[in-house]
TIMI-520588 format. One line per field, with one value per atom (N, C-alpha, C): residue number from 1; atom name; x negated, y, z. Coordinates in steps of 0.001 Angstrom, whole numbers, m for minus. Atoms other than C-alpha are relative to their C-alpha. Layout:
i <- (NUM,...)
at <- (CA,...)
xx <- (X,...)
yy <- (Y,...)
zz <- (Z,...)
//
This chain:
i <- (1,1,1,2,2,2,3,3,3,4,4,4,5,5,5,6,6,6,7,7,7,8,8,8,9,9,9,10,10,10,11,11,11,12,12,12,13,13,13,14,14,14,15,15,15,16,16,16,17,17,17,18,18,18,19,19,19,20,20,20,21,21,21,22,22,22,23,23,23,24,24,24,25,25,25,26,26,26,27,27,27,28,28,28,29,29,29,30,30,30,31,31,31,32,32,32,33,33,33,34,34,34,35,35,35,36,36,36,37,37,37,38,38,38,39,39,39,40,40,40,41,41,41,42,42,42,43,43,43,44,44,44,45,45,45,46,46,46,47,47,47,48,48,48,49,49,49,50,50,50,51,51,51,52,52,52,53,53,53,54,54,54,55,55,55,56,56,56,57,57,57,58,58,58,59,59,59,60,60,60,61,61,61,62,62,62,63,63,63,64,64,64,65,65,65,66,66,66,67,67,67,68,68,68,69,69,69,70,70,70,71,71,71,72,72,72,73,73,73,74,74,74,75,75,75,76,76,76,77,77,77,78,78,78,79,79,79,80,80,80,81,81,81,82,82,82,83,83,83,84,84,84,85,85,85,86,86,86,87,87,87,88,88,88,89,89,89,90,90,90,91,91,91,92,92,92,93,93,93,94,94,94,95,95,95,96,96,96,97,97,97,98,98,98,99,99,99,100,100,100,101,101,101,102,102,102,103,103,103,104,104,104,105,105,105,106,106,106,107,107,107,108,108,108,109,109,109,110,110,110,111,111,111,112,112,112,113,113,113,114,114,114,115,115,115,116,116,116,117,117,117,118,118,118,119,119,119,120,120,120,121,121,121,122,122,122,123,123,123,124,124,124,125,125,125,126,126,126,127,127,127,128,128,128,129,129,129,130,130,130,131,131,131,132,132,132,133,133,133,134,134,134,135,135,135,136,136,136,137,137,137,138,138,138,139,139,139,140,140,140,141,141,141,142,142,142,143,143,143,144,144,144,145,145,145)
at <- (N,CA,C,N,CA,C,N,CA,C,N,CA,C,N,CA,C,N,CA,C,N,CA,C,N,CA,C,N,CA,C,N,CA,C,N,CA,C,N,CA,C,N,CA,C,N,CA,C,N,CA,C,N,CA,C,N,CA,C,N,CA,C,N,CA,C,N,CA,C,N,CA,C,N,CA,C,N,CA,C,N,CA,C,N,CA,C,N,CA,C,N,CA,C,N,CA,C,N,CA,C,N,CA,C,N,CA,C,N,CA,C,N,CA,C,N,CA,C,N,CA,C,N,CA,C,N,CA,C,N,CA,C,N,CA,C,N,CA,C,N,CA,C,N,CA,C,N,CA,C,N,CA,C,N,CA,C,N,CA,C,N,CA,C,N,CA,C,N,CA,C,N,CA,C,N,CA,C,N,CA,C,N,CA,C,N,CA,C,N,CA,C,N,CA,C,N,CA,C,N,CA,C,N,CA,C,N,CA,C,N,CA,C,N,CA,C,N,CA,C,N,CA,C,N,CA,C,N,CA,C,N,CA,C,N,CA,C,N,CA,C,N,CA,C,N,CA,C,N,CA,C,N,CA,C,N,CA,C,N,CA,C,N,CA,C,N,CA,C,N,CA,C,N,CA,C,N,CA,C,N,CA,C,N,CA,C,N,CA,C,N,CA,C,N,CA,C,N,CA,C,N,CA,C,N,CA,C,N,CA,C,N,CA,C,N,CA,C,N,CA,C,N,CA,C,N,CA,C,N,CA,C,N,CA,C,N,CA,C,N,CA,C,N,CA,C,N,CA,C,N,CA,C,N,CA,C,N,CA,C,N,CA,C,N,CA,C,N,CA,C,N,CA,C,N,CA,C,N,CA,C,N,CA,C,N,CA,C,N,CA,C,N,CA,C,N,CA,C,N,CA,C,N,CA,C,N,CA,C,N,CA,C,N,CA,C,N,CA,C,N,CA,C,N,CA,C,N,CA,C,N,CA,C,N,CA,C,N,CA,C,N,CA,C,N,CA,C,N,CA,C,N,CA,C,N,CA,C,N,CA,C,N,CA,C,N,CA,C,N,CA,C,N,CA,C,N,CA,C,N,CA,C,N,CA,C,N,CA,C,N,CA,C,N,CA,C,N,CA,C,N,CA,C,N,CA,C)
xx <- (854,20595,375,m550,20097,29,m57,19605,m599,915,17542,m1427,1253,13943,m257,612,13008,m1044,1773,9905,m103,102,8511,839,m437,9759,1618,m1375,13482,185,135,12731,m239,275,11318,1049,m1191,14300,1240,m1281,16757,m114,161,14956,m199,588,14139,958,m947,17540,m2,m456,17094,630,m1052,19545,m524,572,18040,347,227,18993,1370,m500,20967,1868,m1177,25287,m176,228,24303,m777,1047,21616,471,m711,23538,931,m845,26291,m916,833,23649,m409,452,21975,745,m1035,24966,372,m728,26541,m1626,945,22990,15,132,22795,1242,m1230,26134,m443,530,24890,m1080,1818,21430,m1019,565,20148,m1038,740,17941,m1183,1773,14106,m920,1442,11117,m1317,1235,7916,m1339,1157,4754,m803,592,2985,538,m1013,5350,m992,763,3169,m1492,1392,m173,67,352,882,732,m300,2182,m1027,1103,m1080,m1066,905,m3042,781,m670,m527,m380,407,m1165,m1853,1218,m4964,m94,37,m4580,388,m655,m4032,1483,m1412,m405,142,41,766,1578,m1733,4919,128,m1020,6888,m725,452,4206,1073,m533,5905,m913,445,5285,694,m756,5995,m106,314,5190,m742,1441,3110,m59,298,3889,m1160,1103,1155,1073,m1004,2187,144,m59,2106,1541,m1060,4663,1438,m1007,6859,603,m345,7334,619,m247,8185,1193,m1228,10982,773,m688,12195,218,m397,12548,851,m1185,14522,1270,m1003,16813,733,m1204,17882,292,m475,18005,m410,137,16284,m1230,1379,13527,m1075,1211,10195,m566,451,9269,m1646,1914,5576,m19,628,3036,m831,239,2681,m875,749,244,613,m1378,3112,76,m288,3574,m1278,1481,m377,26,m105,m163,803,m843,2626,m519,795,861,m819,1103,m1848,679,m474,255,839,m578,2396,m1080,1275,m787,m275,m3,m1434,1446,m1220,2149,596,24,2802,m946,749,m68,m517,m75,445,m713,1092,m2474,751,10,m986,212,m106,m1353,1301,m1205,1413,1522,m1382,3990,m270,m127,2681,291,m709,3283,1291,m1373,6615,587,m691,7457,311,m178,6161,653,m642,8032,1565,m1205,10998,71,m246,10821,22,m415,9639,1287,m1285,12386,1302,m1097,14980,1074,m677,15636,453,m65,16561,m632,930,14283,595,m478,15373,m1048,578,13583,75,m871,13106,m1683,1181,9501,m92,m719,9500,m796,545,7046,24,m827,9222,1002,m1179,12005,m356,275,10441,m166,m56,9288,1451,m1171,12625,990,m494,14332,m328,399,12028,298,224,12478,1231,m618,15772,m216,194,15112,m1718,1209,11747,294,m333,12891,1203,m1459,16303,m224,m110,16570,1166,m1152,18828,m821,1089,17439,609,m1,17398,48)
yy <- (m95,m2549,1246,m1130,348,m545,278,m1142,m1647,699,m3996,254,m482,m4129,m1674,1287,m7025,m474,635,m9239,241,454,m10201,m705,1156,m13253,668,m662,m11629,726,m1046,m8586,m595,1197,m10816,m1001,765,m13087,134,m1098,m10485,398,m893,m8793,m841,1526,m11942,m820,658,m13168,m1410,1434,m16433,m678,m12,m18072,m1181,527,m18815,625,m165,m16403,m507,269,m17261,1181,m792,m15856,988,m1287,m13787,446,m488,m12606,969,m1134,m11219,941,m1053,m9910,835,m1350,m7794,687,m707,m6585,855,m387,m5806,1085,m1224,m3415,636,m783,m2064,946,m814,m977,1245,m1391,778,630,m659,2341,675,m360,3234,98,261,1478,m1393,948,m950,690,m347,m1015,m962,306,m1984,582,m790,m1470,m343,240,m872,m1445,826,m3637,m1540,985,m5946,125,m964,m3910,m944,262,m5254,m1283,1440,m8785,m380,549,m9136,543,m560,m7597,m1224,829,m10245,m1426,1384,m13098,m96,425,m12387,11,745,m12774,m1618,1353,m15966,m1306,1341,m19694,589,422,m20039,m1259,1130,m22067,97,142,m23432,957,m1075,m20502,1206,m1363,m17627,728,m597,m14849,m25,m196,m14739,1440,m1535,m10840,m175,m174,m11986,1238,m788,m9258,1656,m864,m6661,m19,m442,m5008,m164,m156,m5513,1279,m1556,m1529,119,m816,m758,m1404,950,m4507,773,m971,m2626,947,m1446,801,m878,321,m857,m864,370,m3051,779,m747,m354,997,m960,1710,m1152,770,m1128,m652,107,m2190,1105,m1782,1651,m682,m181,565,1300,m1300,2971,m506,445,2929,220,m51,2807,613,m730,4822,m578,469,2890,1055,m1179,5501,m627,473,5484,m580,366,4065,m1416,1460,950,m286,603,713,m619,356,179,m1427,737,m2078,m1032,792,m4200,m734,637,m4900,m731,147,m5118,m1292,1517,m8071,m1228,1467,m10234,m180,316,m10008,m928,655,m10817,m1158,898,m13475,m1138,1034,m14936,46,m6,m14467,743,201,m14196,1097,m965,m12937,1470,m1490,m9158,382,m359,m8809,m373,903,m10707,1213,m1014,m8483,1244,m1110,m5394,m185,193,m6446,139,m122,m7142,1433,m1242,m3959,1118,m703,m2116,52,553,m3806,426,m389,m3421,1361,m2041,615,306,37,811,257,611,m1146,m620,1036,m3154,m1258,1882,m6660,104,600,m8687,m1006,405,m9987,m1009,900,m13385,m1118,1456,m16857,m854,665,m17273,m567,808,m19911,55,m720,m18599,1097,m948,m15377,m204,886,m17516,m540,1211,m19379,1418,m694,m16012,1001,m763,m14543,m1206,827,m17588,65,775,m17932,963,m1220,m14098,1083,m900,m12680,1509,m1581,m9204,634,m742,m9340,311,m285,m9382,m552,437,m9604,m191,429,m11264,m520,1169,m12738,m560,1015,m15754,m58,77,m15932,m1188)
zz <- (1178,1372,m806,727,m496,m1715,1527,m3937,m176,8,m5067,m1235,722,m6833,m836,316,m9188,m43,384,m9097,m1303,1880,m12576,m750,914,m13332,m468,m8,m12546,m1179,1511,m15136,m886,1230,m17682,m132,174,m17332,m552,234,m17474,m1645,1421,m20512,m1129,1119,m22681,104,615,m22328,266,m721,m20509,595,m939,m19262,1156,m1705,m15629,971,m1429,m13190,301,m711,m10887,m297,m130,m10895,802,m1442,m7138,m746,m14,m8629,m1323,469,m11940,m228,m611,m10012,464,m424,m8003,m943,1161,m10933,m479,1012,m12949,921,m597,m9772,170,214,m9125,m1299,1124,m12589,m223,131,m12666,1270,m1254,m9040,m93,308,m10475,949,m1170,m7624,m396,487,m9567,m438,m91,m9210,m524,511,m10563,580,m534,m9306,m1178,889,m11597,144,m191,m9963,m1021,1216,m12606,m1235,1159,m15607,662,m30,m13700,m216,m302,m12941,m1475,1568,m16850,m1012,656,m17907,645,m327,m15912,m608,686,m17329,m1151,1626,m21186,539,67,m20446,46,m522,m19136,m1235,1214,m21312,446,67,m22308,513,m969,m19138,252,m182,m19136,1446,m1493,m16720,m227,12,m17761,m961,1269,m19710,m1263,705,m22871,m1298,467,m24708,m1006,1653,m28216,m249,296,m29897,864,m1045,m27293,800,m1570,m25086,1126,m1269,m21384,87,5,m21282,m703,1354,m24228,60,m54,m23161,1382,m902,m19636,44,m95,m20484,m731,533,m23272,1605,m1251,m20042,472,m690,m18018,m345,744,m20632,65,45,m21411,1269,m1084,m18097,1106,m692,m16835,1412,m1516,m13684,m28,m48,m12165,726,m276,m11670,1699,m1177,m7873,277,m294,m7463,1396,m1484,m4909,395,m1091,m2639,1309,m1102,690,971,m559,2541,m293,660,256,m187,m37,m141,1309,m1538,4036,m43,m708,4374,m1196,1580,1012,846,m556,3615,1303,m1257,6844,m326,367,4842,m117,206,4010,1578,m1459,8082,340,m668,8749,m294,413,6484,m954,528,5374,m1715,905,2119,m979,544,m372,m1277,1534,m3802,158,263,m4297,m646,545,m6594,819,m735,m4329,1043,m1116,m1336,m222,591,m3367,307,385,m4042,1024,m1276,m345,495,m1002,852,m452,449,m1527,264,m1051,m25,749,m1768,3115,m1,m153,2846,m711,352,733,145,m574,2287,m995,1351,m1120,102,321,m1715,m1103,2004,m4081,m555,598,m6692,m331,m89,m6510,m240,178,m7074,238,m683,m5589,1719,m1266,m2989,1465,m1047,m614,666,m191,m724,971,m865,207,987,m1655,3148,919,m466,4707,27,m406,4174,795,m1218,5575,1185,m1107,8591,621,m1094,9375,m471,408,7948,317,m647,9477,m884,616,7752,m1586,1221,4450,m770,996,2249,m1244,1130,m546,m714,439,m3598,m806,454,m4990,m1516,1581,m9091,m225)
//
């Protein structure tokens, strides 16, 4: 692994001070960050821009009177990770994951294929993440949040 990349929930967890993730998960973080091998990918910014539309439903984030735009950019200053650009590369392998595993959500398949091109671990704690990384270690590494 060269670094790891966080989903949403992970970043939002981290940055809002919850105490949920997981110990593995804020040991990785914590040496990533001193390594400046901690990622984010924009696609975090879309799928917390499609969450505040939505009813207030228990487990969504909620940014208080932050835009998802301007809650993002402060996350990404404060835990000094970097922003990953979806390149034609990670557009491809975005599509080539929904073939390979089935798997429907856009934002989750982002996430993978940013992985995998990569060669990140995700920083996770979605359980349809977890079943495809169980069923196929080689397809994708993960630490679970």
């Amino acid at each position: 692994m060269r670094g790891i990349l966080l989903d949403t929930h992970a970043l939002f967890w981290l940055v809002s001070g919850e105490d949920v993730l997981t110990e593995e998960a804020l040991v990785a973080i914590g040496e990533n960050q001193a390594a400046g091998t901690l990622f984010v990918s924009p696609i975090t910014a879309w799928e917390l821009s499609i969450a505040t539309q939505k009813n207030r439903v228990a487990g969504r984030p909620h940014l208080g009177d932050e835009s998802p735009a301007r809650w993002f950019r402060q996350a990404v200053a404060v835990t000094e990770a970097k922003v990953i650009a979806i390149n034609q590369r990670i557009a491809c392998e975005a599509a080539a994951v929904v073939i390979a595993t089935r798997h429907r959500d856009p934002g989750d398949c982002f996430l993978m294929a940013t992985a995998r091109v990569r060669k990140l671990g995700l920083v996770t704690r979605d359980r349809m993440i977890q079943q495809i990384a169980d069923a196929e270690p080689d397809y994708l590494n993960i630490v679970s949040c």
